[in-house]
C-alpha positions as CSV (number, residue, x, y, z in Angstrom):
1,X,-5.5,-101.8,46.1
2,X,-5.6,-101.5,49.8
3,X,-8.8,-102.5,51.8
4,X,-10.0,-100.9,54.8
5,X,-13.5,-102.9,54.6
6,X,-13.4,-104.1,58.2
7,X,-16.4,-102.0,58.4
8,X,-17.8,-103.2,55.4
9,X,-20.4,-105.9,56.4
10,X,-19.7,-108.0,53.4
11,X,-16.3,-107.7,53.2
12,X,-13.3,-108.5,51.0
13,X,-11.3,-106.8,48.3
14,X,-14.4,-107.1,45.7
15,X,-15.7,-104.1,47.3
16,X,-15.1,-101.6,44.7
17,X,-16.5,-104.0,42.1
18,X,-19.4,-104.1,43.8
19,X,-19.7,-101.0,44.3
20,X,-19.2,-100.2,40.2
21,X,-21.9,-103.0,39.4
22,X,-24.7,-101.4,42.3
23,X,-23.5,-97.8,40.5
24,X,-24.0,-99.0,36.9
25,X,-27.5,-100.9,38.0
26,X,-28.9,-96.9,39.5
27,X,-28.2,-95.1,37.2
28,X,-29.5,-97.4,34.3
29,X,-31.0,-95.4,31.8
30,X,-29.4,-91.6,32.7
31,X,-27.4,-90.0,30.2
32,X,-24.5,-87.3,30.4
33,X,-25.7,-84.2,29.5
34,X,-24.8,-85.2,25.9
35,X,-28.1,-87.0,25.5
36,X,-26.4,-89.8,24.6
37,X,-23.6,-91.1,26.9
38,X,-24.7,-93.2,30.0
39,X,-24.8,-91.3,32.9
40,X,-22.7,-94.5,34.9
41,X,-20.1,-93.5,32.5
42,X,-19.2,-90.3,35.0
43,X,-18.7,-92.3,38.2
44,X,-16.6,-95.0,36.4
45,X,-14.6,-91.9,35.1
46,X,-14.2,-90.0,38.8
47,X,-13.5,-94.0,40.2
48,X,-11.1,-94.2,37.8
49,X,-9.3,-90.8,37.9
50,X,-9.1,-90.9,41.7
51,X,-7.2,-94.6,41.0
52,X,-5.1,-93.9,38.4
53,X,-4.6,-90.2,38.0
54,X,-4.5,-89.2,41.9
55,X,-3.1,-92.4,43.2
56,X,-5.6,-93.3,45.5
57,X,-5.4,-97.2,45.9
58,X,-8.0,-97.2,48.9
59,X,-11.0,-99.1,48.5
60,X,-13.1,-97.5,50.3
61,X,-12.9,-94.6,48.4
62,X,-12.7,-96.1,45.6
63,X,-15.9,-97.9,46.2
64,X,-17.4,-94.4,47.4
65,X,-16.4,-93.0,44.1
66,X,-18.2,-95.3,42.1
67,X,-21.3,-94.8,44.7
68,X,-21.2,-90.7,44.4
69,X,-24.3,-89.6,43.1
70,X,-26.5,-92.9,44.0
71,X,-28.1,-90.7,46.8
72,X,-28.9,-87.8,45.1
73,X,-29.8,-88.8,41.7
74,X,-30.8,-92.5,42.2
75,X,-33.7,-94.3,44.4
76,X,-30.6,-95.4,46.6
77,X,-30.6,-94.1,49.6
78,X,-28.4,-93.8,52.5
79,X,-29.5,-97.2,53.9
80,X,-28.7,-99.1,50.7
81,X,-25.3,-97.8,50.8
82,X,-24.5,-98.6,54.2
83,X,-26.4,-101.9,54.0
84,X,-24.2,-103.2,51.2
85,X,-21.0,-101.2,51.5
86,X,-20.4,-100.2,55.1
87,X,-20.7,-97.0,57.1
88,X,-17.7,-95.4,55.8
89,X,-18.5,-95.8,52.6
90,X,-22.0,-94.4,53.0
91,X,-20.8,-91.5,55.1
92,X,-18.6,-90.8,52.5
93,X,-21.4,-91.1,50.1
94,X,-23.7,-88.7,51.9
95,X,-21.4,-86.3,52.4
96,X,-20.9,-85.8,48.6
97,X,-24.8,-85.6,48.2
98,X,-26.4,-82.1,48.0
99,X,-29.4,-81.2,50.2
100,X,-32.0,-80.7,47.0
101,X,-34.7,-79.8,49.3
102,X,-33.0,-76.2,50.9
103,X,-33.1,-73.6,48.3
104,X,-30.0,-73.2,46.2
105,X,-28.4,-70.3,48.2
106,X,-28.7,-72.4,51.1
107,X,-27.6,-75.4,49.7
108,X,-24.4,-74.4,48.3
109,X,-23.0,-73.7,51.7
110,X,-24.9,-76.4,53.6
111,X,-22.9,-79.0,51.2
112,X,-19.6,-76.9,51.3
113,X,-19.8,-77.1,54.9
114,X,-20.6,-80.8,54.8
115,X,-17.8,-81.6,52.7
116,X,-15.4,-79.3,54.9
117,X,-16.3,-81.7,58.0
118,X,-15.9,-84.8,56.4
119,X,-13.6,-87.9,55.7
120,X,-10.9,-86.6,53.4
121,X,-11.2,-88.8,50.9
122,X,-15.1,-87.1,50.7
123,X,-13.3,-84.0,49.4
124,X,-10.8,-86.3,46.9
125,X,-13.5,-87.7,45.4
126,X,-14.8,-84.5,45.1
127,X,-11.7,-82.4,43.2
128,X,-12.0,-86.2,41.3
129,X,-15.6,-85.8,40.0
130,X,-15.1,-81.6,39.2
131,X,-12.0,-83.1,37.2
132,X,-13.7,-85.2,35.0
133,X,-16.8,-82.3,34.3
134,X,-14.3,-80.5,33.3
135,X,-12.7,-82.8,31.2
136,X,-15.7,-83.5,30.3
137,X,-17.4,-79.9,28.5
138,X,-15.7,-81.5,25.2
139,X,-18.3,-83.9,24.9
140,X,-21.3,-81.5,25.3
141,X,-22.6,-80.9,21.9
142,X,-22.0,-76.9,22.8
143,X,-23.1,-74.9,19.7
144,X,-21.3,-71.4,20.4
145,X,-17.9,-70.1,21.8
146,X,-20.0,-68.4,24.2
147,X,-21.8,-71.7,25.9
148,X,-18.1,-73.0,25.5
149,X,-16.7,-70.0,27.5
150,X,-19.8,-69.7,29.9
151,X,-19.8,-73.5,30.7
152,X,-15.8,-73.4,31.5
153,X,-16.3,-70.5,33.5
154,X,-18.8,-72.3,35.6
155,X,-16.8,-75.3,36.1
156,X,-13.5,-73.7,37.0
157,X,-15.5,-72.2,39.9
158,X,-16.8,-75.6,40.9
159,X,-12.7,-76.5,40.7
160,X,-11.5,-73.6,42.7
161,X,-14.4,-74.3,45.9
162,X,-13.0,-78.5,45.5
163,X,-9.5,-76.9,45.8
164,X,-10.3,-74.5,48.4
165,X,-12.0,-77.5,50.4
166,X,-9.4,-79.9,49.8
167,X,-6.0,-77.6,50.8
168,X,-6.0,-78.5,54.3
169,X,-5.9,-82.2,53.3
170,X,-2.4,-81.6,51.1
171,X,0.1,-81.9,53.4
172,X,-1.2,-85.1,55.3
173,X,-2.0,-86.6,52.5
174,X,0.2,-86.9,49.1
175,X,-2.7,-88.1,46.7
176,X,-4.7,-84.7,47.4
177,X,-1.7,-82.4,46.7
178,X,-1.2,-84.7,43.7
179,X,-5.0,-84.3,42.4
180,X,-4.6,-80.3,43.5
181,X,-2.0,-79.8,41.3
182,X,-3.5,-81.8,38.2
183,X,-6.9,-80.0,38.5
184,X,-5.1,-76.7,39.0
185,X,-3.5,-77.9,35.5
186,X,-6.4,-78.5,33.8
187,X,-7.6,-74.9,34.5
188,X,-4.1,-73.7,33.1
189,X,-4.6,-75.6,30.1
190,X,-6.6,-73.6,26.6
191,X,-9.6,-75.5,25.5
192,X,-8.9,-78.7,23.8
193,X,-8.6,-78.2,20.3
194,X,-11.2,-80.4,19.5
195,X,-13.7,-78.7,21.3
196,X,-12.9,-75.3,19.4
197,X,-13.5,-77.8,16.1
198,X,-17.0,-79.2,17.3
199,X,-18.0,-75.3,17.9
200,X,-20.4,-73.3,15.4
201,X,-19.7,-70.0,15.8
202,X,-22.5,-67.5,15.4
């Protein structure tokens, strides 16, 4: 992978490595919303599918990947970030972090807007983090069609704002138009067969 850690105050290609260990250390004892899977599991996942399914080899963001939801759902705090990974990385890093203390129909936009004004790889890692919860509704012990269909629904419209965001960012830059088009894939695609099986219908 490439590095672009000159602003990185530690340095060197570890930096993603790093970044996966301080991930795996905040988030120790979360879960997915599975109630069972470790919750350090997702940012592996979004790490991993802006690397090897988008074609990102940048450090940085893969670093930032890894780092995604430290901020908002860890006692790491933009400091930590910066201290250990850089300012890139921690801009990057905040701008993926939602404002919890405006009201939701303030925060939506707030974060949109964030995202829309910041380092593109920001809004990579985004369309590579809506990917993977969409990949993910398998895995969600869902009991009726109707969660299964209601919990799609509300991903895909999390997929379509990443897309929206990220358009601008296509033509510049060939690993976003790649990661548009398999998202935009994903929502073309009928439920996974197995999550039809794991379904109770009532």
């Amino acid at each position: 992978m490439t590095s672009q850690g000159a602003d990185n105050p530690q340095g060197g290609a570890d930096l993603w490595q790093r970044a996966a260990s301080f991930a795996a250390r905040a988030h120790t004892g979360q879960v997915r919303k599975d109630g069972a899977t470790p919750y350090a599991s997702h940012p592996t996942r979004v790490a991993m599918t802006l690397l090897r399914i988008f074609g990102c080899n940048d450090d940085q963001a893969i670093a930032a990947a890894f780092l995604h939801d430290t901020i908002e759902d860890t006692p790491a705090d933009y400091d930590d970030i910066e201290e250990g990974f850089g300012k890139v990385v921690a801009d990057i890093v905040a701008a993926l972090t939602k404002n919890m203390i405006l009201p939701e129909s303030e925060r939506e936009p707030e974060y949109d807007q964030r995202l829309a004004n910041a380092d593109w790889r920001a809004r990579l890692i985004k369309l590579a983090d809506v990917y993977d919860n969409l990949c993910d509704i398998e895995f969600q012990n869902l009991q009726t069609v109707d969660q299964v269909r209601s919990t799609r629904l509300r991903h895909a419209a999390r997929c379509e704002r990443a897309i929206a965001l990220a358009s601008g960012d296509a033509t510049a830059h060939p690993e976003t138009a790649r990661a548009i088009a398999v998202v935009r894939d994903r929502l073309d695609q009928k439920p996974d067969e197995r999550t039809s099986r794991a379904v109770v219908c009532k």
